[in-house]
C-alpha positions as CSV (number, residue, x, y, z in Angstrom):
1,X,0.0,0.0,0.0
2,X,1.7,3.5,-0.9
3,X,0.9,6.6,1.1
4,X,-1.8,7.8,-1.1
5,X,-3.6,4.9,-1.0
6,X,-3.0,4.5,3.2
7,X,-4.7,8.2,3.0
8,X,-7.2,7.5,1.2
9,X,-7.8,4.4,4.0
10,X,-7.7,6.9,6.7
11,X,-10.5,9.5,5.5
12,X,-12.4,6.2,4.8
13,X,-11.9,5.1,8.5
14,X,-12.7,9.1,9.2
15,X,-16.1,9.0,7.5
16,X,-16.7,5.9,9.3
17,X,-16.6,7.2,12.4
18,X,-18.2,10.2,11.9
19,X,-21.2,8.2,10.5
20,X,-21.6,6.4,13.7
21,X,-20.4,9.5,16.0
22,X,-21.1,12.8,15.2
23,X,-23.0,12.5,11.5
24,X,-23.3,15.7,11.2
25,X,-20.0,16.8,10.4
26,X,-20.2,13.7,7.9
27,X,-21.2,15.8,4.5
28,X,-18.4,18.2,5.0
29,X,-16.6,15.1,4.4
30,X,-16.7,15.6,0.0
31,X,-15.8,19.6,0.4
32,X,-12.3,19.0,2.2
33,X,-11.3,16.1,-0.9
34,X,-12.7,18.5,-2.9
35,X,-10.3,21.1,-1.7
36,X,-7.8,18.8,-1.4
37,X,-7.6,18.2,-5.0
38,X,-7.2,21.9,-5.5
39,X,-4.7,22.3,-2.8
40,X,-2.5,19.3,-4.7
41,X,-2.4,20.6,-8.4
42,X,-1.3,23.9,-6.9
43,X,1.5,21.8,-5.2
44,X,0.5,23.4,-1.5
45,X,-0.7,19.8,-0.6
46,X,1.3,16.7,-1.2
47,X,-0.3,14.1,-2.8
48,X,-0.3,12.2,0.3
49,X,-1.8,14.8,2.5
50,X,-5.2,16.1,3.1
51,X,-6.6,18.9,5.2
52,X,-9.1,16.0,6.7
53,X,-6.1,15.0,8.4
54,X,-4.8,18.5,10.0
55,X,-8.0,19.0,12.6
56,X,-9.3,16.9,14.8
57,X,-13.1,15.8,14.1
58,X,-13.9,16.3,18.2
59,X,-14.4,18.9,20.3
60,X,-11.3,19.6,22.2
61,X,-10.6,21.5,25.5
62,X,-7.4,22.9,26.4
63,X,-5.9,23.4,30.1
64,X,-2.9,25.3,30.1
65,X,-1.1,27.0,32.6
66,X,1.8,27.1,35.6
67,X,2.8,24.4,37.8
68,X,0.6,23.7,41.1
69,X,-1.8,26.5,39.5
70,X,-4.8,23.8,39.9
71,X,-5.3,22.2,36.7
72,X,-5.8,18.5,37.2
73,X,-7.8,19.3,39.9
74,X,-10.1,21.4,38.4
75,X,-9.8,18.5,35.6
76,X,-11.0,15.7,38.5
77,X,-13.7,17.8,39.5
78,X,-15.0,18.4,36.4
79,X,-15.2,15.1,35.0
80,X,-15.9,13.6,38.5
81,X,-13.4,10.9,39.0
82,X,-9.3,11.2,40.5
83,X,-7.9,10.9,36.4
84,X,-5.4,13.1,37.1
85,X,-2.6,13.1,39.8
86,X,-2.6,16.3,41.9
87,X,0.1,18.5,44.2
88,X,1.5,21.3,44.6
89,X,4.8,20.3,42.6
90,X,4.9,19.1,39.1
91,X,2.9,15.8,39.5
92,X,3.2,14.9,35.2
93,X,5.6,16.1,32.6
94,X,3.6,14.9,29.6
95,X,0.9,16.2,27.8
96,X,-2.0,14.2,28.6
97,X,-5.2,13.4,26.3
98,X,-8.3,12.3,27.7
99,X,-11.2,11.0,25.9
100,X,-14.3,8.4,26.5
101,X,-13.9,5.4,26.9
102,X,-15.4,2.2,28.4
103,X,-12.3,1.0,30.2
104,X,-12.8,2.6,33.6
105,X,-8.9,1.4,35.1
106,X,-7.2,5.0,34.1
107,X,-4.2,3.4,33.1
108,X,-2.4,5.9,30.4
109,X,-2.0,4.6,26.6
110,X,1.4,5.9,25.2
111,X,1.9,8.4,23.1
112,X,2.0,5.8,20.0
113,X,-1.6,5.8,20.6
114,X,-2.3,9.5,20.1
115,X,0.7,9.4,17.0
116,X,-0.6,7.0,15.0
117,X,-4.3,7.9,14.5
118,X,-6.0,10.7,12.6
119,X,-9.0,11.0,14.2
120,X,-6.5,12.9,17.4
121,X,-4.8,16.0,17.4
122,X,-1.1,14.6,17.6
123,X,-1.6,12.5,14.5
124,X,2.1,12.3,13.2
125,X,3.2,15.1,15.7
126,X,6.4,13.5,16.3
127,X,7.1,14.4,12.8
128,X,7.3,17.9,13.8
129,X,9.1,16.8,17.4
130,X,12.0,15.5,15.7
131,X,12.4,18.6,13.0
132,X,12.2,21.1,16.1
133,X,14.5,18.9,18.0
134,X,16.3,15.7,16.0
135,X,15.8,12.3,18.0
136,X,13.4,13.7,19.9
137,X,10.4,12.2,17.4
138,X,11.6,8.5,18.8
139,X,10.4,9.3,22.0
140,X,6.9,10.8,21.6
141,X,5.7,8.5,24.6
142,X,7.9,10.6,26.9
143,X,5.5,13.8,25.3
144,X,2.2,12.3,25.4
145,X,-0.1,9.8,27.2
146,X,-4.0,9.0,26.8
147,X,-6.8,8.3,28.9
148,X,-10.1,7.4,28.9
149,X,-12.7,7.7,31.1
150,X,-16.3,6.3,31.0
151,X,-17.9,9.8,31.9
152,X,-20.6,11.8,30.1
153,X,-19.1,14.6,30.4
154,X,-16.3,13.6,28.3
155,X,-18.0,11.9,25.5
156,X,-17.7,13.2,22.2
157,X,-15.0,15.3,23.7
158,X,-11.2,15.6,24.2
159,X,-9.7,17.2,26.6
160,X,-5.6,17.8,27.3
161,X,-4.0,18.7,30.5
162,X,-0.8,20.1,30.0
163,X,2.1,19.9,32.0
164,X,3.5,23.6,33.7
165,X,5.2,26.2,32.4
166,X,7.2,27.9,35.2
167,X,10.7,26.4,34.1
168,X,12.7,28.8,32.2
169,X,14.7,26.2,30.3
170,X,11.3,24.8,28.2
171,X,12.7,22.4,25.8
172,X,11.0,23.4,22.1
173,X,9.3,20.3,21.5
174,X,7.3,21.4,24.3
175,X,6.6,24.7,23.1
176,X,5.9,23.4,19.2
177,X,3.2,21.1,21.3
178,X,1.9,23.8,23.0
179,X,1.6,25.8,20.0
180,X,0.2,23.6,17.9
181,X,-2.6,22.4,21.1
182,X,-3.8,26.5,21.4
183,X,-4.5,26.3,17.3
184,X,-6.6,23.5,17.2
185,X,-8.1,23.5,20.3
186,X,-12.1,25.1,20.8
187,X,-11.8,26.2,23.8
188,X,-8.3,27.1,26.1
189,X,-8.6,27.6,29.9
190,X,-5.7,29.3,31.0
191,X,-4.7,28.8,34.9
192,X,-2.8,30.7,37.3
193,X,-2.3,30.3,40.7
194,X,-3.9,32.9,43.5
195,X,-1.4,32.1,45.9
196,X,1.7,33.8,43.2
197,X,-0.1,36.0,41.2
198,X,2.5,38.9,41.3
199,X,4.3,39.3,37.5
200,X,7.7,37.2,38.4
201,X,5.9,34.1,39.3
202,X,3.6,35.0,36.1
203,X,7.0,35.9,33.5
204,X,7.0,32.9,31.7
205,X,3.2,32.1,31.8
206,X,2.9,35.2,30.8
207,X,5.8,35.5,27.5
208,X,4.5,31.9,26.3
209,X,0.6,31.8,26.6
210,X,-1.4,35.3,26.9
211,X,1.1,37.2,24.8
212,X,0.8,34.5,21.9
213,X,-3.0,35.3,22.3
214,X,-3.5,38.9,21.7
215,X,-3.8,39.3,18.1
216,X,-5.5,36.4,17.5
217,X,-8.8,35.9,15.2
218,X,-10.2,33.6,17.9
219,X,-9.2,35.4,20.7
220,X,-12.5,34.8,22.5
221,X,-12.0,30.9,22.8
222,X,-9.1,32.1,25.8
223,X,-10.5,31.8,29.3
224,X,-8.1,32.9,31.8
225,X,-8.7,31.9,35.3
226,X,-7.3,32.5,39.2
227,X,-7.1,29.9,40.8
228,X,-7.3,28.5,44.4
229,X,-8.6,32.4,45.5
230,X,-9.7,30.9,48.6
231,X,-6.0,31.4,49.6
232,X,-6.7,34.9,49.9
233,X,-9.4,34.5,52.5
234,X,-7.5,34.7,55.2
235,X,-6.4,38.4,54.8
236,X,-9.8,39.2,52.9
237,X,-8.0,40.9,49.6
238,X,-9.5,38.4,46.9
239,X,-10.2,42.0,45.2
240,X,-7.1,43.2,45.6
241,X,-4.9,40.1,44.6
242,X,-7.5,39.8,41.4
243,X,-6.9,43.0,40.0
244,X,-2.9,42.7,40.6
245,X,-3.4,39.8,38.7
246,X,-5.5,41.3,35.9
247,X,-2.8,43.8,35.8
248,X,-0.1,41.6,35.4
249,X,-2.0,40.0,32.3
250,X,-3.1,43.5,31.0
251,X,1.2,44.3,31.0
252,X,1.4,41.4,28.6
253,X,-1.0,43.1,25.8
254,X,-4.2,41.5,26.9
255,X,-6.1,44.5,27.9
256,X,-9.6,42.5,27.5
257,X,-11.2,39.1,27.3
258,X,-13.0,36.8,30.3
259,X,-10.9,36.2,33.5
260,X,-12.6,34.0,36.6
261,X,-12.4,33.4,40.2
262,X,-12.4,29.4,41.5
263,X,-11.5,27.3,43.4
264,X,-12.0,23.6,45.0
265,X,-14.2,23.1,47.6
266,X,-13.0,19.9,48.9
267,X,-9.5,20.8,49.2
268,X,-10.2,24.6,50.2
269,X,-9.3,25.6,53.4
270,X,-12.1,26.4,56.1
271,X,-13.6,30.0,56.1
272,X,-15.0,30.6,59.7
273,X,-17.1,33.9,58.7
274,X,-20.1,32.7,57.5
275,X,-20.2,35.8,55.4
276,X,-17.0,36.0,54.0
277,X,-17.5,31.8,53.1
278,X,-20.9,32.7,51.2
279,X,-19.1,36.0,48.9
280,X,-16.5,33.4,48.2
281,X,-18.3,30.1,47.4
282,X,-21.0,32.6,45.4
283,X,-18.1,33.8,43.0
284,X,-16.8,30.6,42.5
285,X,-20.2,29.2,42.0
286,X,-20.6,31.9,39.2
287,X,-17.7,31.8,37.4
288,X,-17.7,27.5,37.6
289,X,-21.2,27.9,36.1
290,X,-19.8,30.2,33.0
291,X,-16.8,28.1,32.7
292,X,-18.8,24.7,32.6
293,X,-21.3,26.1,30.8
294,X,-18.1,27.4,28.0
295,X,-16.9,23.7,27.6
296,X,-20.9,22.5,27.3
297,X,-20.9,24.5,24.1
298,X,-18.0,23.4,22.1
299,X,-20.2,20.1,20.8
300,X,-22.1,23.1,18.9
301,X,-19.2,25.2,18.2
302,X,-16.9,22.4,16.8
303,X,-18.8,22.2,13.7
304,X,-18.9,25.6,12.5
305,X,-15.2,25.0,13.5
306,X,-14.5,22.9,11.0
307,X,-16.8,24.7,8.0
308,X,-14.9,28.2,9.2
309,X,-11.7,26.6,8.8
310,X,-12.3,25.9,5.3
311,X,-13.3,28.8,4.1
312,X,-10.7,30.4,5.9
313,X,-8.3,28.9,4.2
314,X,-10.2,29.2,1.2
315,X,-9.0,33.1,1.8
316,X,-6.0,32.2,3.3
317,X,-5.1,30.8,-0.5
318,X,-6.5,33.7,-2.3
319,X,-5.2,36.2,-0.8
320,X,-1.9,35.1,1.0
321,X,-0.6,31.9,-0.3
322,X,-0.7,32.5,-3.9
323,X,0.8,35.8,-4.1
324,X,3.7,34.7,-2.0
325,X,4.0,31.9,-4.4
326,X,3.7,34.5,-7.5
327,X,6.1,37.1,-5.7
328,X,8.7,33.9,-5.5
329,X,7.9,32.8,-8.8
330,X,9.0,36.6,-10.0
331,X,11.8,36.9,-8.2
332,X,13.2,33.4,-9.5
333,X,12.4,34.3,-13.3
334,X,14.3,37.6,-12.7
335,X,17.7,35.8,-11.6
336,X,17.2,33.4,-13.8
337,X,16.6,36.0,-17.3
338,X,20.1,37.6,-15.4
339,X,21.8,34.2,-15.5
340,X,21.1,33.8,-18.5
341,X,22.1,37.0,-19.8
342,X,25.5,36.4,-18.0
343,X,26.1,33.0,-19.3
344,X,25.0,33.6,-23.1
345,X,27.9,36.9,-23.1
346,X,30.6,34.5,-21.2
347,X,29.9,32.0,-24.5
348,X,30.0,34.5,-26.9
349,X,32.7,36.3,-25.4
350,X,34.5,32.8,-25.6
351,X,33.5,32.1,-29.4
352,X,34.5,35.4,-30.2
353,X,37.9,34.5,-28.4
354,X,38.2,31.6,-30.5
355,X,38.2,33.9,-33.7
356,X,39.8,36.2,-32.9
357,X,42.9,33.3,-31.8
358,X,41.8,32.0,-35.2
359,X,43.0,35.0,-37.5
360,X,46.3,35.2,-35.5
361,X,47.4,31.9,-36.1
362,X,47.3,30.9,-31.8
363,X,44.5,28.1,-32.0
364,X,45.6,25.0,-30.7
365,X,46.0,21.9,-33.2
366,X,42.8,20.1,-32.0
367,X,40.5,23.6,-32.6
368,X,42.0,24.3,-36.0
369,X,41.1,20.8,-37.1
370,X,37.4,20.6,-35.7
371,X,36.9,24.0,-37.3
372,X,38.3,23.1,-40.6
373,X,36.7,19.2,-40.6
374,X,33.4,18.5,-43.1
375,X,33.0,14.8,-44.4
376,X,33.1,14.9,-48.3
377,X,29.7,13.8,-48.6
378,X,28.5,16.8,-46.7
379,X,30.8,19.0,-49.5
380,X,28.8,22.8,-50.2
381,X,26.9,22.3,-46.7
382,X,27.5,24.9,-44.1
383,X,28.3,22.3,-41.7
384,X,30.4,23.9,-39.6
385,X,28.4,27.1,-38.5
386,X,25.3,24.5,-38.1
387,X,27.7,22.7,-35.8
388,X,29.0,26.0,-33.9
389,X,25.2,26.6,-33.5
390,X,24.7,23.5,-32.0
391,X,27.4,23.6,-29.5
392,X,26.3,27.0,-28.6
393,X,22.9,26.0,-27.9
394,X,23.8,23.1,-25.8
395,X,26.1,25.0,-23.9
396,X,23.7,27.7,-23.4
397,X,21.3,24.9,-22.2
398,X,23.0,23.3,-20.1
399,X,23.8,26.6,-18.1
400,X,20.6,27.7,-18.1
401,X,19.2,24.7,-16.9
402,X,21.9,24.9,-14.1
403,X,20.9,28.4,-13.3
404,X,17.5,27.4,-12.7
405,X,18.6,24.8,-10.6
406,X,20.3,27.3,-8.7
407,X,18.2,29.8,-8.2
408,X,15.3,27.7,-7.3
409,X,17.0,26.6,-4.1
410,X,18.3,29.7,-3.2
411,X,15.1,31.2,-3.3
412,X,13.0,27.9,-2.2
413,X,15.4,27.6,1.3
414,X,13.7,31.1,2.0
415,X,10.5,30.2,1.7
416,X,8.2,28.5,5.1
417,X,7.5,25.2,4.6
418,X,4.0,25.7,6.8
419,X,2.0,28.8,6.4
420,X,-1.3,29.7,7.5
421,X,-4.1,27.8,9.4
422,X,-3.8,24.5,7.7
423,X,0.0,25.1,7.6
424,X,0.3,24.5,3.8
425,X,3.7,24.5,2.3
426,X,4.3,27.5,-0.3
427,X,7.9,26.2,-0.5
428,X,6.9,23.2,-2.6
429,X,3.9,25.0,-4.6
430,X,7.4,27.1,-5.5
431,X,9.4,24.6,-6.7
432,X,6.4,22.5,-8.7
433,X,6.5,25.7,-11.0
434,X,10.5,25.5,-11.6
435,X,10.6,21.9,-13.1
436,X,12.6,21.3,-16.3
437,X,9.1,21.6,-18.7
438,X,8.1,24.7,-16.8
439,X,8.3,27.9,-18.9
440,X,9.9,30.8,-16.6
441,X,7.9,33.1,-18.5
442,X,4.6,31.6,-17.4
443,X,3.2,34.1,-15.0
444,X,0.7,32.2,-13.4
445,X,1.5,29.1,-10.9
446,X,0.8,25.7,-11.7
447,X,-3.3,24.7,-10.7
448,X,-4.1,28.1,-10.4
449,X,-6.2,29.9,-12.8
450,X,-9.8,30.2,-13.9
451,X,-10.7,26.7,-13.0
452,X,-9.0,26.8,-9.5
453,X,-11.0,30.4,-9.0
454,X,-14.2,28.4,-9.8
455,X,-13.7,25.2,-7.8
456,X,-12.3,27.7,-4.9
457,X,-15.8,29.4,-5.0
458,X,-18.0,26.3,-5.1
459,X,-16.3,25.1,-2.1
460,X,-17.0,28.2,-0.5
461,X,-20.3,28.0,-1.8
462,X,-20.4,24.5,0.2
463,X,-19.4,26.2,3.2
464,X,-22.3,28.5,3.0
465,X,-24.4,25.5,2.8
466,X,-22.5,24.1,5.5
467,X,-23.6,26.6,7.8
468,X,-26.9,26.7,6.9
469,X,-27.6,23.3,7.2
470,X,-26.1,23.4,10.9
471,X,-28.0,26.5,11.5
472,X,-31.4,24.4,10.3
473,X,-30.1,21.8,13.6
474,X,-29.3,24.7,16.1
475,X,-31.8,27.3,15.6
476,X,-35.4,27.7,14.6
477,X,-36.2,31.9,14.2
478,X,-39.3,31.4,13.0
479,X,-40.5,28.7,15.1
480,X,-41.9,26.1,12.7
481,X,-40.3,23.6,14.3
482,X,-42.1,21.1,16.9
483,X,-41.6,21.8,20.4
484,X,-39.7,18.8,21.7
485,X,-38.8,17.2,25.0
486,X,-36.8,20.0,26.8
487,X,-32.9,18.8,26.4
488,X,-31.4,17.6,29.5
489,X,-29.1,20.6,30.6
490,X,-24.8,19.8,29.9
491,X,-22.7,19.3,32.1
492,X,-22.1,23.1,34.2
493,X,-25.2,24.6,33.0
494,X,-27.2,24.5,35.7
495,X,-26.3,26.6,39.3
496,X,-26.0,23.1,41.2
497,X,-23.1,21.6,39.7
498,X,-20.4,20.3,41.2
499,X,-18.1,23.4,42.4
500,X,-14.1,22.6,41.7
């Protein structure tokens, strides 16, 4: 089996699932091969790719944030069983992936698991591992881990706890995960702990997660939230230690967004003043109930997700990928035409050498006898300035096809392999236009033109679709529809859920 067929197997097993799982996202199934197909001929897709493969089909949950700053427990709380190993030191260095499943022993899968299969978020991730750090690929199980719990407020789901970020000497591969987590991820809570809220404790927090976020399209998916604030019971400044801490997040760039109060109950300390214990457990009841009701709605959100994602890159090719191919293809024809130019007057500055030794009588032995040698038989032909024609074109061919050569690296090794939100790879659509039976006069790239505008439209024309037909699931404004059985409420939405 060769890799496009073993693709082709996978978005197979992908539609598969998705029939029996969430069939609803299962007709947006024909618009990413449809894409796809685009996305090859114009060379920013290999032919054993597919933007099928480069998001994950469930709705995923992010918990980011410093050591001891709360996260597993809040995890354990939420999903209401002790998944996660909690302290106030670093209890796990691995990112870990939890999902539903039926085997209730919460022993962690290794990081093979997660690797190896499409359907997850890491799906060949230690490709990228070992390009940001070499050998460290081999060891993805000393990166990741998976769970599964038999919970129903995981199903359909995935959620990632991540290990801290306090250490100043963060290997990259760590980073490139974290990175690559916050992009695909629905929804990221971002923790820090009440107890060290002041901007040192907060520095690398601070440089690697909520300055990252600022400028982003999807800025609103970013929850940031102080944790354990029952600390600051004791002296009775939760106000004041919450706006130092807004402060210090403000200082990075983030000057708005949602920030929250928690923290958890069964591990809290005991508040004597009845009063003081009510403010507090209200707030936290509040902001638990938002949160909750935050990760309840990424089921919904998930699948205009995936539909936005495709007609962003839809623009993203349009407007940003092409022309950075076209600007590249310029440039390359340029230096090339120059080469040229340089290489044609080195020859003919060389013939005309050859002449001009020639009439003095200086050309050695073997040049005088090939410019004087013609078979009889070819007697009255002008065989010799048909062969000097020759030579010179087959010089001038092989230079130029050198030059090319040449060029297209130089220019190619400046180029990103990844680019945009799908992380397609302009570097290669480059170089599929500078092959030996591509004109460097043709201005526009390979796949692209008329019939790439057209297919480019329909498929955003199928987004629009897309979005209606989830819209005809999700809302009714005119109210046409048949009242049903009200919906039992999701996990967080109502004001008695569990408090973390």
């Amino acid at each position: 089996m060769n890799s496009r067929q073993a693709l082709q197997q996978r978005l197979t097993g992908l539609e598969s699932h998705l029939r029996s799982e969430n069939p609803v996202l299962l007709p947006i199934i024909p618009t990413f091969r449809d894409f796809d197909r685009v996305l090859c001929k114009l060379g920013l897709l290999k032919n054993d790719e597919s933007l099928a493969t480069r998001i994950p089909w469930w709705p995923m949950i992010a918990v980011l944030g410093t050591f001891s700053s709360g996260k597993s427990t809040f995890i354990n709380s939420y999903l209401q069983a002790p998944l996660q190993s909690t302290g106030n030191q670093a209890v796990d260095d691995k990112f870990t992936v939890v999902c539903y499943g039926a085997d209730t022993r919460h022993e962690a899968l290794p990081g093979t698991a997660l690797n190896a299969d499409p359907r997850f978020p890491f799906y060949r991730i230690s490709d990228e591992i070992e390009k940001v750090a070499a050998g460290e690929g081999k060891r993805i199980d000393s990166y990741l881990q998976l769970k599964t719990l038999a919970s129903e407020r995981i199903r359909g789901k995935i959620l990632i706890d991540s290990p801290g970020f306090d250490a100043d000497d963060q290997r990259r591969s760590i980073l490139r995960l974290t990175d690559h987590i916050i992009d695909l991820s629905d929804l990221v809570l971002v923790f820090f702990d009440a107890r060290h809220p002041e901007p040192g404790a907060m520095q690398d927090t601070l440089r690697l997660l909520v300055s990252k976020t600022v400028r982003r399209a999807d800025a609103r998916k970013f929850l940031y939230i102080l944790n354990q604030i029952d600390t600051t019971a004791k002296e009775d400044n939760a106000e004041a230690v919450f706006g130092a801490w807004q402060r210090s997040v403000a200082g990075a760039g983030l000057v708005s967004g949602r920030f929250y109060g928690i923290y958890d109950r069964a591990s809290a300390g005991v508040i004597e003043d009845e009063a003081k214990r009510a403010r507090y457990e209200q707030k936290c009841a509040t902001d638990l109930t938002e949160i909750y009701g935050r990760i309840a709605e990424v089921e919904i959100g998930r699948g205009y997700r995936i539909v936005g994602m495709l007609d962003s890159i839809a623009k993203e090719v349009e407007g940003e990928l092409i022309p950075v191919v076209q600007t590249a293809i310029a440039r390359w024809r340029r230096r090339v035409l120059w080469g040229d130019a340089l290489w044609l007057a080195l020859l003919l500055g060389a013939i005309g050498g050859v002449v001009y030794a020639a009439g003095t009588d200086s050309v050695p032995p073997f040049l005088t006898w090939l410019m004087e040698w013609q078979p009889a038989w070819l007697a009255g032909l002008p065989v010799r300035a048909v062969a000097a024609l020759l030579l010179l074109l087959g010089l001038f061919g092989a230079g130029h096809l050198w030059i090319r050569r040449l060029m297209a690296r130089g220019i190619a090794g400046k180029l990103p392999e990844r680019m945009g939100e799908a992380d397609l790879n302009p570097r290669n659509a480059f170089l599929k236009n500078t092959g030996l039976f591509r004109s460097i006069l043709s201005s526009s790239p390979v796949g692209w033109g008329r019939g790439a505008r057209k297919r480019i439209f329909a498929i955003r024309e199928a987004v629009a679709a897309h979005v209606q037909r989830l819209n005809d699931i999700h809302t009714d404004p005119a109210g046409r529809r048949k009242p049903d059985a009200a919906p039992a409420p999701a996990a967080g939405e109502t004001t008695n859920a569990p408090i973390a």
